[in-house]
N, C-alpha and C positions, 0 to 999 in steps of 0.2 A: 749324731750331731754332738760336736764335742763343745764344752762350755769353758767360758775363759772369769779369772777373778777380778773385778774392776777394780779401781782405783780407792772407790769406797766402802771395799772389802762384800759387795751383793755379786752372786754369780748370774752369769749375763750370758748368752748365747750366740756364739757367730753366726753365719749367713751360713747354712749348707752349700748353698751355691754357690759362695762364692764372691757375690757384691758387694765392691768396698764403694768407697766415696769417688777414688781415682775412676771407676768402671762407670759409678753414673757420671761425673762430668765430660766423659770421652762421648757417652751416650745422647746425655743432652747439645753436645756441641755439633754432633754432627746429625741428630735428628730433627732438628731445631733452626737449620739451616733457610727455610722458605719463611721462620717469623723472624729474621733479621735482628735478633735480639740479642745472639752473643757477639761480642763486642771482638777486632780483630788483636791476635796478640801486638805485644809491642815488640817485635823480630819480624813483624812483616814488611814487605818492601813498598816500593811506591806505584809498581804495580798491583800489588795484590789489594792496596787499600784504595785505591781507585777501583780495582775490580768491584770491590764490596760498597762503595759508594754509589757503583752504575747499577750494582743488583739491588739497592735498596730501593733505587730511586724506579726503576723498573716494575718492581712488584709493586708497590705501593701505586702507580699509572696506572697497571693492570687492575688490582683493587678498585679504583677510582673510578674506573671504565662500566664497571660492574656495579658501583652507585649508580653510577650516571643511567644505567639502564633502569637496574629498580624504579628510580626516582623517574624516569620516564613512563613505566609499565603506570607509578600510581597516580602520576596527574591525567594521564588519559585514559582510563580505567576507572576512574575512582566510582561509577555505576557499581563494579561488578566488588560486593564486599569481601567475599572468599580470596580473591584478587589482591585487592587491597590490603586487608590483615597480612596476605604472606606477602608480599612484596613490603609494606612496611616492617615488618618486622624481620626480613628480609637483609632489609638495606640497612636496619641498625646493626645487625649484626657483623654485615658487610663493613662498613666504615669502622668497624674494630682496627682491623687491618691496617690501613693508610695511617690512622690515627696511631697507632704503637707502634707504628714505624719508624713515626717521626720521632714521638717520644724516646725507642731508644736510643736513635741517631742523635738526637741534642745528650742524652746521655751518655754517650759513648766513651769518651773518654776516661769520664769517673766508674763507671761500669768495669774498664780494662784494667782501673786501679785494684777496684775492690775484687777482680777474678785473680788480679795476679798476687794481689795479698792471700786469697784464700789456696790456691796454688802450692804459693813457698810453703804456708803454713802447713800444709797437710802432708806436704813434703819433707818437713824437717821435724814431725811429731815425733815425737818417742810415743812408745808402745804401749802407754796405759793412756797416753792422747787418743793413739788410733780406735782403742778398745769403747772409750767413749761415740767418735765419731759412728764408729759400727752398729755400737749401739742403736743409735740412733736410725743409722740405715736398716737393721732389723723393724724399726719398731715403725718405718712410715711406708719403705719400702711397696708393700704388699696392698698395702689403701691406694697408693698415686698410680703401682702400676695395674690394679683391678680399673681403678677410673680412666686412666688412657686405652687402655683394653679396650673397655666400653665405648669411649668415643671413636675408637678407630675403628669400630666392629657398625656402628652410624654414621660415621663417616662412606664405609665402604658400603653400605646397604643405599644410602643416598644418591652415590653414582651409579650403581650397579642396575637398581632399580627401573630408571627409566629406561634403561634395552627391552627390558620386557612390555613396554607399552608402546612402542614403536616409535617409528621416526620423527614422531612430532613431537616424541616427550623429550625434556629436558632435567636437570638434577632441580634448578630454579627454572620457577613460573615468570615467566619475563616476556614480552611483548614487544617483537622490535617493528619499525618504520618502515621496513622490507620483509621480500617472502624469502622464507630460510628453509622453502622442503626440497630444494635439491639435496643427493646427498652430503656434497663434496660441504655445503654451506652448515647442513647441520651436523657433520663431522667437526668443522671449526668451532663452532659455535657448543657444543658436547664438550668439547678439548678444552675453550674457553670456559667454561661455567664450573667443566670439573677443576681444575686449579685454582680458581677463585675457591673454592670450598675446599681445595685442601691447605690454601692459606686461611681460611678461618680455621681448620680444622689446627696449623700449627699454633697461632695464638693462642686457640684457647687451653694448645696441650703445654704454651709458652708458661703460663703462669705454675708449672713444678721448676721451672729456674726459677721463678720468684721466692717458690718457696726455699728451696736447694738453698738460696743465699738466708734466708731467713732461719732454716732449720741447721745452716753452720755454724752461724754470729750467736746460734743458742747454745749449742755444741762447745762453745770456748767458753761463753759465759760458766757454762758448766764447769769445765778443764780449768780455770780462774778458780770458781770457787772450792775444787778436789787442792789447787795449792796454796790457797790462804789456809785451808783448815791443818795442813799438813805443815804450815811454816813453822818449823823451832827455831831459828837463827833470826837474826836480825837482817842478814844480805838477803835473805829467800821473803823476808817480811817485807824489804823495800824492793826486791823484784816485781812482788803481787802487787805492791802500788803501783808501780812505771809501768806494769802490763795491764792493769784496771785500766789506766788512761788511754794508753795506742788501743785497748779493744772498744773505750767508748769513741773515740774518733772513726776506728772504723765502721762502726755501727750506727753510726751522724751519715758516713761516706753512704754505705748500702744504703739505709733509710732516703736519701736525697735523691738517691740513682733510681728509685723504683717508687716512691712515693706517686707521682703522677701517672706513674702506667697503672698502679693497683688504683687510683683515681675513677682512671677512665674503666677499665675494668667493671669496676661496680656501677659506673653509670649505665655505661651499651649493658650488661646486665639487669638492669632494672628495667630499662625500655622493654627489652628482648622478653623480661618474663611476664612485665604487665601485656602487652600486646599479643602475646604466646598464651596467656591465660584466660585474655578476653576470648581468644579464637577458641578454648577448648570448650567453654563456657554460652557460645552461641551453638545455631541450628547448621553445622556443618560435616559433612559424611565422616563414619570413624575413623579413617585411615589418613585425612587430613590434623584431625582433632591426637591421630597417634604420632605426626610428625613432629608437632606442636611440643606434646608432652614430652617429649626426648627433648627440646629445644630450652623449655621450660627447666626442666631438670641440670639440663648441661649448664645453665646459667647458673645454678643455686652452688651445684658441686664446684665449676670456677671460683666461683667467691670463696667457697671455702677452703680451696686447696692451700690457700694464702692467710683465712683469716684463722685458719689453725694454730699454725709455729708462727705466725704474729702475734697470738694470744699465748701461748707458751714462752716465743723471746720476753714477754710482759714479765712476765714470773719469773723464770730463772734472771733475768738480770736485774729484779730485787733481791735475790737470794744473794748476791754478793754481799752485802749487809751484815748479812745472819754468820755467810765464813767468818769474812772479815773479824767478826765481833770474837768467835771463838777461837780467832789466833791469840798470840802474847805479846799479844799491842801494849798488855800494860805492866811489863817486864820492860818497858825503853823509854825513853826520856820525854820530857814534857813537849818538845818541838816532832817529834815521832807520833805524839799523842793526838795532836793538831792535826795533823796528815791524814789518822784515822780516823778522827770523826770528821775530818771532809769524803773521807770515803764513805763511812756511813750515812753522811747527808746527800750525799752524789748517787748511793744504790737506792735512796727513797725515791726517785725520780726514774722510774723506769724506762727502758728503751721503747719506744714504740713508733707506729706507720700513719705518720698524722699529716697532714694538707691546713693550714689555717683558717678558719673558717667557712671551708666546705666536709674534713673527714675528722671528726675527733680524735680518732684512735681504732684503727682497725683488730676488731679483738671476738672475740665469740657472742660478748653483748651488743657490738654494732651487726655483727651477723645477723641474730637474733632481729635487730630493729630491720638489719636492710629487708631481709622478708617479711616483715609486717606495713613497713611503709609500701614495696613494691605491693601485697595483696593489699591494700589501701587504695591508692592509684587502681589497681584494679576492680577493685570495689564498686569505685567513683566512674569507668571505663563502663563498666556493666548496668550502672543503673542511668547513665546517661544515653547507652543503645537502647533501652529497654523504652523511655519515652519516645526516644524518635519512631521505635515499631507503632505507640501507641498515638500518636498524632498522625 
């Protein structure tokens, strides 16, 4: 494995295999295809964006369909509690889907901006830019793809599974209004249940583009501040200013474009683990209480895939500040001077993934809180079953 010298002079290690930035977003675009989430270029035609507006609107029906059933299994059902627990937790998980569909679809267009800004960008880097961006794919690379792994190794054990228990078994516990033991019906009905999960399954593998955007707008922030420190001249000093400003605008755009998907994200997440934790937590056979716990788990790793290099964007886009300061801002005149300590008072004010009075700030310490309020709720979930057994 041969090693390359970065920008700030630390030797840093390429990929042996091979993965740049280019390879994962060829990767994520066309894997990524059934969560409706990358946005079409803008050289598509008006077929093709009609195409992508009938598939959106399509899966998200299908989605919908498969509410509708849960939500049927648990009002006439609600006797049976084993029933009940997985089909509601079921259906939260379910309504991921319709709901970030729409979500990217009202985003769409600002989405296509922010993909085709990152695009050019990655396209016209010079070679100590690339070296950074690499960096970077070295160092997360190996975490998102061990975690996708994982899900698509549960993914595929959850449809596979029910062959082995026969014709009646299904991937989800769902109770329809008719009999469904012919073959031909529960072949449809297999078919239907399996694609419903593997649109949840794309969702929840949806959230490494959130990250992808998140871990590149930190990647320049970086690149920004390798050329403030670097500035001698005066034209390279007012360059790093006019590019502080187009990166903080971009970084308003991404933040806008995903703010409300990573929203809903952590909410159907909270439902999902409180309700997934009650059920591990009551008197229900292992192998129920072990579906649970994968379901449980999946929820906490989503949130984090995101609240990682959202807590890292925090940081490095203060660190602009710190270059800035150690350029020769104060080698140039008093109206120059001005400029930089708006830049230093602009890098006090970090970038971050915030909603107004529903998300602070999505960062390692709201991680931290979202799993103490969700085992909270479930707290509250448990000692309020625990009276009803005793009354």
């Amino acid at each position: 494995m041969r090693t390359y010298l970065s920008a700030t002079g630390e030797a840093s290690s390429t990929d042996m295999k091979g993965l740049t930035l280019e390879k994962i977003i060829m990767f994520l675009r066309l894997g990524l295809k059934f969560a409706c989430c990358w946005p079409m270029p803008r050289s598509a035609t008006n077929y093709q964006i009609l195409s992508d507006k009938l598939f959106r609107l399509l899966s998200g029906l299908h989605a919908m369909l498969l509410v509708a059933e849960l939500a049927y299994t648990i009002i006439y059902h609600v006797e049976n509690v084993r029933m009940f627990m997985q089909s509601t937790c079921a259906m939260g998980i379910m309504f991921e889907v319709p709901l970030q569909i729409l979500l990217f679809s009202l985003q769409h267009d600002r989405l296509q901006s922010v993909i085709t800004q990152m695009e050019d960008y990655y396209r016209q880097a010079k070679p100590y830019e690339r070296d950074v961006f690499q960096r970077y794919v070295n160092k997360c690379t190996r975490y998102y793809m061990v975690t996708l792994s994982i899900m698509s190794i549960a993914f595929v054990g959850s449809i596979v599974e029910p062959l082995f228990r026969g014709i009646d078994s299904y991937p989800l516990v769902i109770k329809y209004p008719f009999v469904v033991d012919q073959r031909l019906l529960w072949a449809i009905v297999y078919l239907h249940q399996t694609f419903g999960l593997y649109q949840v399954y794309c969702q929840a593998t949806g959230n490494a583009f959130l990250a992808l955007l998140l871990w590149f707008t930190s990647a320049r922030f970086e690149i920004l501040s390798i050329k403030f420190r670097k500035a001698s001249k005066y034209f390279d000093w007012q360059i790093c200013v006019r590019e502080h400003q187009e990166l903080l605008r971009f970084a308003q755009e991404m933040s806008l474009s995903i703010t409300y998907v990573v929203l809903s994200s952590l909410s159907i997440s909270t439902f999902t683990l409180v309700f997934g934790g009650v059920t591990i937590l009551s008197r229900l056979p292992l192998s129920v209480k072990a579906e649970f716990a994968i379901v449980c788990i999946s929820s906490m790793v989503k949130v984090f895939l995101c609240a990682w290099p959202a807590d890292h964007l925090m940081s490095i886009s203060s660190d602009i500040g710190n270059a800035a300061y150690k350029s020769l801002w104060y080698e140039h005149g008093i109206p120059s001077q001005r400029i930089m300590l708006y830049t230093l008072l602009r890098s006090q004010r970090p970038v971050i993934i915030t909603v107004p009075g529903l998300l602070t700030a999505l960062s390692f310490e709201h991680y931290s809180s979202y799993i103490s309020t969700a085992f909270s709720f479930l707290t509250t979930f448990r000692i309020i079953l625990s009276e009803d057994k005793v009354r």
